[in-house]
C-alpha positions in Angstrom: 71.2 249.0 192.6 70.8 245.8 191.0 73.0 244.3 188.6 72.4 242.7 186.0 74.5 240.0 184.9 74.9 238.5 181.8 74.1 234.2 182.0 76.4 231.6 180.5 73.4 230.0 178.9 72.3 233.3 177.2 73.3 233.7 173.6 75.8 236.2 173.6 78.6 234.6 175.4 77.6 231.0 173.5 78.3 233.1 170.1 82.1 234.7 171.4 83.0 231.0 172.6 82.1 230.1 168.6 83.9 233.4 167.2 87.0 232.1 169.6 86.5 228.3 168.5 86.7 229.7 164.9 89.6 231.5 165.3 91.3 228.7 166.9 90.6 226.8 164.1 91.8 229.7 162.1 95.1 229.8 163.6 95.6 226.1 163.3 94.7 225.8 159.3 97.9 229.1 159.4 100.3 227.6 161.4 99.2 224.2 159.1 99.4 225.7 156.0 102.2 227.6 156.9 104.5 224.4 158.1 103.8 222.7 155.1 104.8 225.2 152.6 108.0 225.3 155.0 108.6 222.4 153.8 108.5 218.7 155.3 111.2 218.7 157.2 109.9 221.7 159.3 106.1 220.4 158.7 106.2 217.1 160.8 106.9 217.6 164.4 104.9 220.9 163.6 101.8 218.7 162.4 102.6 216.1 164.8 102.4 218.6 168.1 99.4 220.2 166.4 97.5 216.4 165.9 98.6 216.2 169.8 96.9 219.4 170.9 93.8 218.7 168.8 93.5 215.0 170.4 94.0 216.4 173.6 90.9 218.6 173.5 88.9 216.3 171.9 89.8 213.4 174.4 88.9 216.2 177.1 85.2 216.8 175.6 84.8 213.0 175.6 85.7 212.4 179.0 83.5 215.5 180.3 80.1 215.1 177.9 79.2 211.5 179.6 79.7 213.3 182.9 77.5 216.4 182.5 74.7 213.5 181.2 74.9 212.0 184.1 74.3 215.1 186.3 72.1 215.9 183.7 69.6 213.0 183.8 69.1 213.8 187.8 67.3 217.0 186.7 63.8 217.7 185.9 63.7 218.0 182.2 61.7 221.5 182.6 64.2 222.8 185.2 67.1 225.3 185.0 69.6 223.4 186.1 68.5 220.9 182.9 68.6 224.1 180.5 72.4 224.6 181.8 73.2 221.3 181.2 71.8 221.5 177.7 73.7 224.6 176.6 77.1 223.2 178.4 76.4 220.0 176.5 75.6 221.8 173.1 78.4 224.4 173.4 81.0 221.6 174.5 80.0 219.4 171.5 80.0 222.6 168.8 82.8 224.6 170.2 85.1 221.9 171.6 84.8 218.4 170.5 83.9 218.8 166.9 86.4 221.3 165.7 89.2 219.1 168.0 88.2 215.8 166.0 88.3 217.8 162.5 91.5 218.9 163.4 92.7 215.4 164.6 91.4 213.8 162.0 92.9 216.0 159.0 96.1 216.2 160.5 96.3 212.6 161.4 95.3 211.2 157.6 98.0 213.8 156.5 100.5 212.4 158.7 99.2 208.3 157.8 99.9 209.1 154.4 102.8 211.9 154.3 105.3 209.9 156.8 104.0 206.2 156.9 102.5 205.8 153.8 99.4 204.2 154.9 101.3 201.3 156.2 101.6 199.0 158.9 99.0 196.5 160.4 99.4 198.9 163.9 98.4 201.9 161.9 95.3 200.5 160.6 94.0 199.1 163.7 95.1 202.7 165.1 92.4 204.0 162.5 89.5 201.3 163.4 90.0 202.8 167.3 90.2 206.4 166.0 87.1 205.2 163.7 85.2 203.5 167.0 86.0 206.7 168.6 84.4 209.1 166.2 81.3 206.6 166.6 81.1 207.1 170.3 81.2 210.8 169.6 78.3 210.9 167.4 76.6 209.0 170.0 77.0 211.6 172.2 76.6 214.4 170.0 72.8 213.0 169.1 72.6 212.6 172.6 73.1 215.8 173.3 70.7 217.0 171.3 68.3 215.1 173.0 69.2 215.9 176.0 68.6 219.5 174.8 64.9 218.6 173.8 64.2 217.2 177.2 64.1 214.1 175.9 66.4 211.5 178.6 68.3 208.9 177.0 69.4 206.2 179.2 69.9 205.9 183.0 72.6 207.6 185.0 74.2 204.3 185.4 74.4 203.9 181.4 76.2 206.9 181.3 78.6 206.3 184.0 79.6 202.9 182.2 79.9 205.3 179.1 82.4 207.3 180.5 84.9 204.4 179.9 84.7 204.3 176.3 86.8 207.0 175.4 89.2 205.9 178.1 89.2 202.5 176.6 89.7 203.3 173.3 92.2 206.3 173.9 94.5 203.6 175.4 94.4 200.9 172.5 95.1 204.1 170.1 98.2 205.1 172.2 99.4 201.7 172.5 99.3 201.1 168.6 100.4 204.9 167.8 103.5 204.9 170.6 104.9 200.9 170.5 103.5 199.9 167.3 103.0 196.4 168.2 102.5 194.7 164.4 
């Protein structure tokens, strides 16, 4: 009897994981909203933990996406293996990254201006990183997408150097965010 198995890159399971990523982001705007009608006292290590989590994911989707590119560009741009990589690209960049720098970014201008007032030479040279960061994403989102057109964009190599951004820039923003060093 042959069984017939659902795919990862057919469209059903790609719509649950963007049901789940909107409840996700669901939850968060409730526990958000409700922290800061709690009050601010009860709202900051709440928001704080909650701009943690959301950083977390979307450091993880930066630090994968370079990698699936460059197992990607060693396919044939017609092949299966290259339509995999497309929809674990497109579903990582929709379902993952973008909701987890929404979040990360809301909750972090809330906290810039709520607790330190916009302030402090560390805290804007925290926001050109976190700035330089949300460039490198939308250089791999539009990649991505090209990627998903069969359309190759750079060499393997290119990609592998790439991979260091985020890990560059995730240590100047911790730096400045943790020791605030001016």
């Amino acid at each position: 009897m042959a069984e017939s198995r659902e795919k990862q890159t057919d469209e059903r399971p790609g719509r649950a994981a963007a049901k789940r990523a909107a409840g996700a982001l669901g939850f968060f705007a409730l526990i958000g909203l409700g922290v800061m009608i709690a009050g601010p006292d009860v709202a900051y290590p709440w928001i704080k933990a909650l701009h943690v989590i959301a950083i977390i994911s979307w450091m993880a989707g930066m630090l994968y996406l370079p990698r699936l590119f460059i197992y990607h560009s060693d396919c044939k741009p017609d092949s299966d293996q290259a339509r995999t990589f497309a929809v674990m690209e497109r579903r990582l960049v929709t379902v993952i990254m973008n909701p987890a720098m929404i979040v990360s970014w809301v909750l972090g201008l809330y906290l810039a201006w709520s607790v330190f007032e916009f302030q402090g030479g560390w805290l804007h040279a925290k926001l050109t990183g976190v700035v330089a960061l949300s460039a490198v994403h939308g250089y791999f989102a539009k990649s991505a997408r090209s990627f998903g057109e069969g359309r190759y964009v750079k060499t393997p190599r290119f990609w592998r150097m790439m991979n260091e951004a985020p890990t560059l820039l995730m240590i100047v923003i911790v730096i400045l965010a943790i020791v605030k060093p001016f």
